[in-house]
C-alpha positions as CSV (number, residue, x, y, z in Angstrom):
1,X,0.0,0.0,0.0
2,X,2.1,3.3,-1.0
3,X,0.1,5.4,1.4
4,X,-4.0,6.4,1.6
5,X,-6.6,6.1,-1.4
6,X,-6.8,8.9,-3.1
7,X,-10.1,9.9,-2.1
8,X,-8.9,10.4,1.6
9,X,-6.0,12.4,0.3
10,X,-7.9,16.1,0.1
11,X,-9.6,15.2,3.9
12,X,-5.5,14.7,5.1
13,X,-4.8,17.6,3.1
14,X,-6.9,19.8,5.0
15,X,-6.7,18.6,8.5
16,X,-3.1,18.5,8.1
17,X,-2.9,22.4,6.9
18,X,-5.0,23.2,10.1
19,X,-3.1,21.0,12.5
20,X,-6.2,20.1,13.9
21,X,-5.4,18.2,17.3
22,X,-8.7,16.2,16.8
23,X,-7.0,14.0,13.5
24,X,-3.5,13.5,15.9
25,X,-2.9,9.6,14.8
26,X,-5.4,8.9,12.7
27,X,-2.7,9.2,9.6
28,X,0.8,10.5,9.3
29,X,2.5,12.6,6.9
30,X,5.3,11.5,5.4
31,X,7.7,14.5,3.6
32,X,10.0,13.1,0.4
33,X,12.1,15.4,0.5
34,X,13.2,15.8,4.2
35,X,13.1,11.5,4.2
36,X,11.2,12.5,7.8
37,X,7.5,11.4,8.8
38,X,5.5,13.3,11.2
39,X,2.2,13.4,13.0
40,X,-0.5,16.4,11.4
41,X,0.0,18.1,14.8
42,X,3.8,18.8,14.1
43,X,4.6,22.6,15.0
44,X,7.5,22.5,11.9
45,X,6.8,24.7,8.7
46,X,4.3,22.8,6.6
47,X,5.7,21.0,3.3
48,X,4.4,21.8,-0.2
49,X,1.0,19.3,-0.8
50,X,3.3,17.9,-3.6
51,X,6.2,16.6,-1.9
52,X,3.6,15.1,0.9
53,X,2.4,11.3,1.2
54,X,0.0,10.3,4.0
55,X,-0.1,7.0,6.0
56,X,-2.6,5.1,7.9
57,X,0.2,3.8,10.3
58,X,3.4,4.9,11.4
59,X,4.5,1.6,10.8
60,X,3.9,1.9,6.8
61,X,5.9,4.8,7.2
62,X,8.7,3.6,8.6
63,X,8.5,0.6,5.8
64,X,9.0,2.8,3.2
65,X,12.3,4.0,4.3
66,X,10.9,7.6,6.1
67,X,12.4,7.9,9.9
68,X,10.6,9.6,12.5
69,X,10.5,13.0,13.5
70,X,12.2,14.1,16.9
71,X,10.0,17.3,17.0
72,X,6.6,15.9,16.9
73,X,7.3,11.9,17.9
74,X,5.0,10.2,15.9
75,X,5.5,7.4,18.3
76,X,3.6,9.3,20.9
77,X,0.2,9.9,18.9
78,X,-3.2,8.3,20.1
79,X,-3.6,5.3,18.9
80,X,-6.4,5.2,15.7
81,X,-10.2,3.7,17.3
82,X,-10.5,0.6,16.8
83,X,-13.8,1.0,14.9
84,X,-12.2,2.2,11.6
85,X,-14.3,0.0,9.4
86,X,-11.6,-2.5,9.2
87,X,-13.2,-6.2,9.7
88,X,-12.8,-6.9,13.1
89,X,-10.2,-9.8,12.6
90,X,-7.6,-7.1,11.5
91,X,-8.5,-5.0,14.3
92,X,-8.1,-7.8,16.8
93,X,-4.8,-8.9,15.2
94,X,-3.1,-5.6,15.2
95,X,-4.1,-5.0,18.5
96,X,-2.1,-8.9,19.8
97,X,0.7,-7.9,17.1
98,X,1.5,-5.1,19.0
99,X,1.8,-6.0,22.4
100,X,5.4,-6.1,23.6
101,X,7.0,-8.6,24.9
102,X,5.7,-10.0,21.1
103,X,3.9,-13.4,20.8
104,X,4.5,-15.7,18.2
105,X,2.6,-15.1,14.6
106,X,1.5,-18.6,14.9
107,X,-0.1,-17.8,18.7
108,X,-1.5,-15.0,17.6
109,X,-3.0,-16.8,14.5
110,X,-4.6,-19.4,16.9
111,X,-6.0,-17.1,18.9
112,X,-7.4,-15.5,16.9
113,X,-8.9,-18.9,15.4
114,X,-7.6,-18.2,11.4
115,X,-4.7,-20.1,10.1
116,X,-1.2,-18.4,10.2
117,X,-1.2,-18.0,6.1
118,X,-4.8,-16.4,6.8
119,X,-3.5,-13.9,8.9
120,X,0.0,-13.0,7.0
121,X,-2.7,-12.7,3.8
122,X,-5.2,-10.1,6.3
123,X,-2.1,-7.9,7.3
124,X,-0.1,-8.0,4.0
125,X,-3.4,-6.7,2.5
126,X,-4.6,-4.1,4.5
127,X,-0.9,-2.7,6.2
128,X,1.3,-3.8,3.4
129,X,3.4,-5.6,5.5
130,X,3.8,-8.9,7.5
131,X,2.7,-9.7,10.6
132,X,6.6,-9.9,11.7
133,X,7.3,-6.8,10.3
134,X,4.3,-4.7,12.0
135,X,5.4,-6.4,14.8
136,X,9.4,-5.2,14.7
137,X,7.9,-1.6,13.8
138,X,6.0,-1.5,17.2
139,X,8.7,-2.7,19.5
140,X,11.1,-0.2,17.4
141,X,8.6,2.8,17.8
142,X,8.4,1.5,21.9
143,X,12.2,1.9,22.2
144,X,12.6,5.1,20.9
145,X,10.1,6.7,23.3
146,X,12.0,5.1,26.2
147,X,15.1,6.0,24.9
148,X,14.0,9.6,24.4
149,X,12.0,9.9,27.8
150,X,14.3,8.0,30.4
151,X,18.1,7.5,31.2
152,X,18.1,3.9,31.8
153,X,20.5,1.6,29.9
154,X,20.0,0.3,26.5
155,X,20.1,-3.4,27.1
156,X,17.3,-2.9,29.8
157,X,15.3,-1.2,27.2
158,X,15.9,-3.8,24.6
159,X,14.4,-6.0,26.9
160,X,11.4,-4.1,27.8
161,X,10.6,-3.2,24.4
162,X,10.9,-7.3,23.7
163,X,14.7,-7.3,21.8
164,X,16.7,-11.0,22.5
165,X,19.5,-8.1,22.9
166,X,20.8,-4.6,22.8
167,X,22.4,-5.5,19.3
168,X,18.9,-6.6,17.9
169,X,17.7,-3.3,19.2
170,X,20.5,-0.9,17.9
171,X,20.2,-3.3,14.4
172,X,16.2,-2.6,13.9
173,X,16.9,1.4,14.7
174,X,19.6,2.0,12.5
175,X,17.5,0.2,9.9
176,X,14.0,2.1,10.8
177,X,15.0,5.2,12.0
178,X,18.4,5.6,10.7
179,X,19.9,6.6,14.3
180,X,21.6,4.9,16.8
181,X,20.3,4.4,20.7
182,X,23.1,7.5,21.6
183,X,21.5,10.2,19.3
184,X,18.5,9.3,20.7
185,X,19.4,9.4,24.7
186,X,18.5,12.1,26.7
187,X,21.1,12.9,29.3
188,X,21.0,12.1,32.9
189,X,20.1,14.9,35.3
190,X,22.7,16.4,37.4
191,X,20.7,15.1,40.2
192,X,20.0,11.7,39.2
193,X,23.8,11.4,38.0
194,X,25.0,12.8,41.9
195,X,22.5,10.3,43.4
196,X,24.4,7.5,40.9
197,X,20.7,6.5,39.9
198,X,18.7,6.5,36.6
199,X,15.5,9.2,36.7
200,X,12.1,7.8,36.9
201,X,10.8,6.9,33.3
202,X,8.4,9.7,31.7
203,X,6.1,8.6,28.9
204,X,3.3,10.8,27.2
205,X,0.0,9.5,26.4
206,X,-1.3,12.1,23.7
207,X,-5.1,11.9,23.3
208,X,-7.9,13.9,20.8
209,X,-9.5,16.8,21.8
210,X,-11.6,17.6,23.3
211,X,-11.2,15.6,26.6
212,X,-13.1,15.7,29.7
213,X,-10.8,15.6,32.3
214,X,-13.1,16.6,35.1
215,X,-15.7,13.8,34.4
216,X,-13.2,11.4,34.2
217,X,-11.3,12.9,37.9
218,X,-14.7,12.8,39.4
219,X,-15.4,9.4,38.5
220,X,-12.6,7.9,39.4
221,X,-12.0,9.8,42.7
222,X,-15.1,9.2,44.0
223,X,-14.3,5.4,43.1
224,X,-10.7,5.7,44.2
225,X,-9.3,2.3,46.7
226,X,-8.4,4.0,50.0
227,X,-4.2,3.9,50.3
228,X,-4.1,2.4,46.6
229,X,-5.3,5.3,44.7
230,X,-5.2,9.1,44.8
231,X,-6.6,11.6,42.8
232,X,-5.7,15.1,43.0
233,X,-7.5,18.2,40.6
234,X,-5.1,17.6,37.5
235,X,-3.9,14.1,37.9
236,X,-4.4,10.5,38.8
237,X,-1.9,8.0,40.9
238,X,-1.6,4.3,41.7
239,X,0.6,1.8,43.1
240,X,0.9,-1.4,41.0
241,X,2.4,-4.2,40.8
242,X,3.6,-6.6,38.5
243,X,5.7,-10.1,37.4
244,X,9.0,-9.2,38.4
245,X,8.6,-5.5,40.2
246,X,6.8,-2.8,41.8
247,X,6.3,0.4,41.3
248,X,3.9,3.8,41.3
249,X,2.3,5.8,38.6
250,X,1.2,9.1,38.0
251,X,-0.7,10.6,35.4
252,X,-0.7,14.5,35.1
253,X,-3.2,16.1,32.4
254,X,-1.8,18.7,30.4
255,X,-4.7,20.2,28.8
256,X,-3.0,22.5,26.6
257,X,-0.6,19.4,24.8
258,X,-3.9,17.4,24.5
259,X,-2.1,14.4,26.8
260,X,-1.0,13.0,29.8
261,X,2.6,13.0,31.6
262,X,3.2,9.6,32.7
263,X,6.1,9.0,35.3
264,X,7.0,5.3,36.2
265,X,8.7,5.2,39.3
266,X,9.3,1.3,38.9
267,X,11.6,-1.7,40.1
268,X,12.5,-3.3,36.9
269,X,11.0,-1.7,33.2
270,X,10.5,-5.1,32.0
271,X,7.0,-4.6,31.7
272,X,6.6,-0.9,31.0
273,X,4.5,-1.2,27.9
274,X,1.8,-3.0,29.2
275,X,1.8,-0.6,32.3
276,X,1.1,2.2,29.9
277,X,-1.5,0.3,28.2
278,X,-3.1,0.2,31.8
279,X,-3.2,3.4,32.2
280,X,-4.1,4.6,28.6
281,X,-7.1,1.9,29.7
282,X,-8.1,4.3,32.6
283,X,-7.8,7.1,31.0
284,X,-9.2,6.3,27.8
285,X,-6.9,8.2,25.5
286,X,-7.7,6.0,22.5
287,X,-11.4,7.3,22.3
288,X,-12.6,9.4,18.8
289,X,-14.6,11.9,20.7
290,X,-16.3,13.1,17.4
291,X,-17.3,9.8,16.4
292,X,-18.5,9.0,19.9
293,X,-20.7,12.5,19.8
294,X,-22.3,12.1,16.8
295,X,-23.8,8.3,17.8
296,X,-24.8,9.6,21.4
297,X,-26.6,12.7,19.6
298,X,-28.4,9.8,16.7
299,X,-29.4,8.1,20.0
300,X,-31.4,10.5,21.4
301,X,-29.4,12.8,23.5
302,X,-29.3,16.5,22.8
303,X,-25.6,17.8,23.1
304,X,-27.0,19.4,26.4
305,X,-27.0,16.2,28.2
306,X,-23.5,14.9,27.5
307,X,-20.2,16.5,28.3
308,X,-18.1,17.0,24.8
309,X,-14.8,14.5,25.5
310,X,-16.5,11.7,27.6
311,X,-14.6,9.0,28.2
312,X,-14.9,5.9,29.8
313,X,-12.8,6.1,32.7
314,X,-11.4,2.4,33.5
315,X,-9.6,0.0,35.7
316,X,-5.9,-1.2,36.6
317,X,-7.0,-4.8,35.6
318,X,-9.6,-7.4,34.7
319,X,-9.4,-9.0,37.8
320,X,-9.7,-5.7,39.7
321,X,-12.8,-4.6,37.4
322,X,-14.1,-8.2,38.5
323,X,-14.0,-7.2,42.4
324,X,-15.3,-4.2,41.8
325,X,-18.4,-5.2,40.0
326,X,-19.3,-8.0,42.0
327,X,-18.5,-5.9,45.2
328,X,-20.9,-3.2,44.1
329,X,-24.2,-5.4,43.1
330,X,-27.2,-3.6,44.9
331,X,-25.2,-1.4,46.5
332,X,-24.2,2.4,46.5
333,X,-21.3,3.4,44.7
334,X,-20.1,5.1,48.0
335,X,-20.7,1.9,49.9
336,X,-19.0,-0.6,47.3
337,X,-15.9,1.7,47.3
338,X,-15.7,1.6,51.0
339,X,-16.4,-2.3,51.1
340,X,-13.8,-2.2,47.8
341,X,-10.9,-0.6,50.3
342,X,-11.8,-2.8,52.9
343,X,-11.1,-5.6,51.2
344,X,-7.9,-4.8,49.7
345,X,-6.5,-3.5,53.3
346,X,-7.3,-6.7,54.8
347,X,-4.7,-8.2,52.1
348,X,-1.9,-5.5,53.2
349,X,0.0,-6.3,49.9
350,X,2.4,-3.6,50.7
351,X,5.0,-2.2,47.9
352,X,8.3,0.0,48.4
353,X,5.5,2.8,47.2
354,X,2.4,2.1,49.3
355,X,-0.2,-0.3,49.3
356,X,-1.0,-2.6,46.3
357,X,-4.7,-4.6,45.2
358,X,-4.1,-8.1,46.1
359,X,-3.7,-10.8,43.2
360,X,-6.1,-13.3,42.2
361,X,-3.9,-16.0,44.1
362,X,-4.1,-14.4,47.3
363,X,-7.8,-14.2,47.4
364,X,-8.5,-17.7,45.8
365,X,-6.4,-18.7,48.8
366,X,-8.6,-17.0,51.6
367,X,-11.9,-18.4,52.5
368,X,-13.3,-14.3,53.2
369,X,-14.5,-15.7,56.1
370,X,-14.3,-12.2,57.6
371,X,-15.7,-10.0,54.6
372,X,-18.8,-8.9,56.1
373,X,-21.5,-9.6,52.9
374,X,-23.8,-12.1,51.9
375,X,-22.2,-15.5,51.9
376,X,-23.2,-15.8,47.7
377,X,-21.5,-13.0,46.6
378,X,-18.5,-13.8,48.9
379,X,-18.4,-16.9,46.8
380,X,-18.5,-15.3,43.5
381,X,-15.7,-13.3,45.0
382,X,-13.6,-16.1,45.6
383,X,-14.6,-18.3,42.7
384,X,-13.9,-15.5,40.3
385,X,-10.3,-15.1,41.5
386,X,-10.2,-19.1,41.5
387,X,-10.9,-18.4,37.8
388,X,-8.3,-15.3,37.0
389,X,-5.9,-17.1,38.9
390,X,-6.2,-20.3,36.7
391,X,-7.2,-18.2,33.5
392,X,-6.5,-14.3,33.4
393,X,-8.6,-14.4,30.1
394,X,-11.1,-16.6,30.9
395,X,-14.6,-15.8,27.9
396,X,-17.4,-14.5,28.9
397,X,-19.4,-17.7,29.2
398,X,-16.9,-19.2,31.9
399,X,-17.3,-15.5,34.1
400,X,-21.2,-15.8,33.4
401,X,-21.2,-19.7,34.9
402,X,-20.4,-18.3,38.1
403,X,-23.2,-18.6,40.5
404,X,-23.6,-14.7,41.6
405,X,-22.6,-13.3,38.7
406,X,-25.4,-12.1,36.3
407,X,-25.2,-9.9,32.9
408,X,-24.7,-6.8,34.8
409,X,-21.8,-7.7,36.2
410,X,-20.7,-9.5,33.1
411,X,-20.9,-5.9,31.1
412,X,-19.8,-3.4,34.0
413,X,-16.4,-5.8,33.5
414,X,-16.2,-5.8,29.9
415,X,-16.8,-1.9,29.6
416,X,-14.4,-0.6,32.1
417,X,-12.0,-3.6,32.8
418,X,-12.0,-4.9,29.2
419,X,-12.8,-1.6,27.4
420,X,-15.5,-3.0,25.2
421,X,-16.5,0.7,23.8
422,X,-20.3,-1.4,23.0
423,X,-21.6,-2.3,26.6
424,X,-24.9,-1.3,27.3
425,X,-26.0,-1.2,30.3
426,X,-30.0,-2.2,30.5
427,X,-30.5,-3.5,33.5
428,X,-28.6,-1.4,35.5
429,X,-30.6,0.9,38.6
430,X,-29.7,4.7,37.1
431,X,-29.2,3.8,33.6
432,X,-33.0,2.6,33.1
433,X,-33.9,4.8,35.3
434,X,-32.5,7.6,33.5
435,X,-33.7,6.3,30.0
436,X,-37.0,5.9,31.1
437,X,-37.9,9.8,30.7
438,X,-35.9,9.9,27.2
439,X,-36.8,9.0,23.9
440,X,-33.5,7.0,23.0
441,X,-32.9,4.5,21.0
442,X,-29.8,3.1,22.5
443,X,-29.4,0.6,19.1
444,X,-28.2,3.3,16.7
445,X,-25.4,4.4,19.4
446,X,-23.9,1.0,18.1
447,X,-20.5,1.1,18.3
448,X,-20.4,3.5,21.1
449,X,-23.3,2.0,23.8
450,X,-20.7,2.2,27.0
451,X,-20.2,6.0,26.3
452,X,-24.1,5.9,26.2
453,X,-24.0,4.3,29.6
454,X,-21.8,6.3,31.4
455,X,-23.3,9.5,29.5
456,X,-26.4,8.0,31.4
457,X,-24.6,8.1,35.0
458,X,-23.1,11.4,34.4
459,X,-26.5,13.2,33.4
460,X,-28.3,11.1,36.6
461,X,-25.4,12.7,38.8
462,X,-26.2,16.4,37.5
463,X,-29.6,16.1,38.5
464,X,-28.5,14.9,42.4
């Protein structure tokens, strides 16, 4: 594919010339004569429309010989929605191919339940490239933003961006983005070189205007795990761990980049990347606001009753999500929370950093004996860490076979722990509730239903 169709070329064209934050990573714009690709948000002097060719991916980009920018960081832009009209077996696919550390193509394929020659044909066809090479691009795109945004050494970022080795790594940048790891290093602080200690890791998660920072703060403080979680006016924080370290995260907002400063303050990077797809998760940086608008408004709501930039605000993990919604069944959202903190202080799974929510293991191992609830849902509790303990992605039908745990619970998990942008709500108290006085159709909100949902909570709290 030698960049977009030609009928997408005069939309590019135009969003590019206006920088418009709101088309950041939904193509890139590759310059011929500079060699240089860039996001349409770059501040640089804007090229002639004739030496110009626009990409769907960075990753075609960086196929066809053009390096990055170190202005703009095309690495950094929002990832495109996942509704783009693609079939959702290419959208599923990209998503496994570009989770670091990589999985197999042949894993992938199976998982997917296509044959391995299916899935080279699907990528080859709509990215023009193998599923190996997409794969390279996104682990070579990962270790540039750590080498630009932290001072820790390169064979420790070869590993976390899923390298066999520092040589691999330096290999696969000279050949992307003709540079080495040293001309991309930023240099250690004074401070942190007195101290004889690398900086914490900063990472930005760009997102598209507009952004509604405040729904998304509310939410999430008034849902916040006491001594786990903290949520100040501009930013969210959490202590986490995971296989092989510890560590704390904070998000700041930065309204007027359109993203979010990320500092890790971690034990070990090896698993950086899927941290920041944790907390791209929460905050829902991914979302099209635009797109999302326009099905809430062919629903039935009048601009007046949602917030422009709504986002789904979500959790640290399935498993959490899990405890959460089964935790919160016929209860107040102020009375699950405090039964929530509770039952993670009870665990004490105490980091370097704070507190931690326990794993799966350690509450399939306890009887709850002493969680003060009904004796049911303290055995869907139990049973449904017994299952993310023994499966982490257990279907939906093994969740639903739970005794306890109902459709309800099912979709609260698979909108904010799983991100499913299409979870309806129905049968929850406020959301029928709140559709019962409005003439909606929630159907043609289709892809979009959880934005309905929580558009539903946040118009029921403005009335309170």
């Amino acid at each position: 594919m030698q960049g977009v169709e030609s009928s997408l070329r005069q939309y590019y064209q135009q969003a590019r010339q206006s920088r418009d934050p709101r088309f950041d990573g939904k193509f890139f714009v590759a310059v011929k004569t500079t060699g240089i690709f860039c996001r349409p948000v770059c501040p640089a002097r804007l090229p002639a429309e004739h030496n110009v060719t626009y990409y769907a991916h960075a990753a075609q980009a960086l196929q066809h010989g053009y390096r990055p920018c170190l202005r703009c960081r095309p690495d950094s832009a929002p990832q495109s929605p996942a509704w783009r009209g693609v079939q959702s077996s290419v959208t599923r696919a990209q998503t496994l191919l570009s989770a670091i550390p990589p999985q197999s193509v042949a894993h992938i394929a199976s998982r997917l339940g296509i044959s391995e020659r299916y899935l080279h044909k699907l990528i080859t066809t709509h990215l023009g490239m193998s599923p190996k090479t997409y794969q390279n691009m996104q682990q070579v795109l990962f270790a540039k933003q750590l080498l630009q945004h932290s001072s820790t050494d390169v064979a420790t970022i070869a590993d976390a961006a899923g390298f066999n080795s520092a040589r691999q790594l330096q290999r696969q940048l000279k050949q992307y983005c003709k540079m080495t790891p040293s001309a991309l290093r930023r240099p250690l602080s004074k401070a942190d070189a007195d101290q004889g200690r690398a900086p914490v890791a900063t990472l930005y998660l760009a997102y598209r205007p507009p952004y509604d920072w405040y729904q998304v703060r509310d939410f999430l403080r008034l849902r916040a795990i006491t001594g786990i979680e903290t949520v100040r006016d501009n930013s969210y924080c959490r202590q986490v761990t995971y296989p092989g370290g510890t560590g704390q995260i904070t998000a700041t907002h930065q309204p007027d980049k359109h993203r979010f400063k990320v500092e890790l303050a971690l034990s070990s990077l090896t698993h950086i990347y899927p941290l920041m797809t944790s907390v791209a998760r929460i905050l829902d940086t991914h979302a099209d606001p635009v797109l999302i608008a326009t099905s809430l408004s062919e629903a039935g709501l009048r601009q007046s009753q949602f917030s422009a930039g709504l986002r789904i605000p979500g959790v640290w993990s399935r498993f959490e999500g899990g405890c959460r919604a089964i935790l919160g069944q016929q209860v107040s959202v102020k009375a699950a929370i405090n039964k929530l903190s509770e039952f993670a202080a009870c665990f004490d799974r105490q980091t370097p950093w704070g507190r931690a929510f326990p794993s799966p293991e350690q509450v399939a191992e306890d009887d709850l004996s002493w969680l003060a609830m009904p004796g049911a849902r303290r055995k869907a509790l139990r049973d449904f860490a017994c299952l993310m303990a023994a499966t982490p992605d257990a279907d939906d039908n093994a969740v639903l076979a739970i005794p306890g745990i109902g459709p309800w619970t099912l979709h609260y998990l698979k909108m904010r722990a799983d991100h499913d942008p299409d979870q309806y709500l129905a049968t929850d108290l406020i959301v029928r509730k709140m559709a019962s006085g409005l003439d909606l159709n929630p159907e043609r909100a289709t892809p979009w239903r959880s934005y309905l949902t929580v558009a539903l909570w946040q118009l029921a709290s403005a009335q309170t």
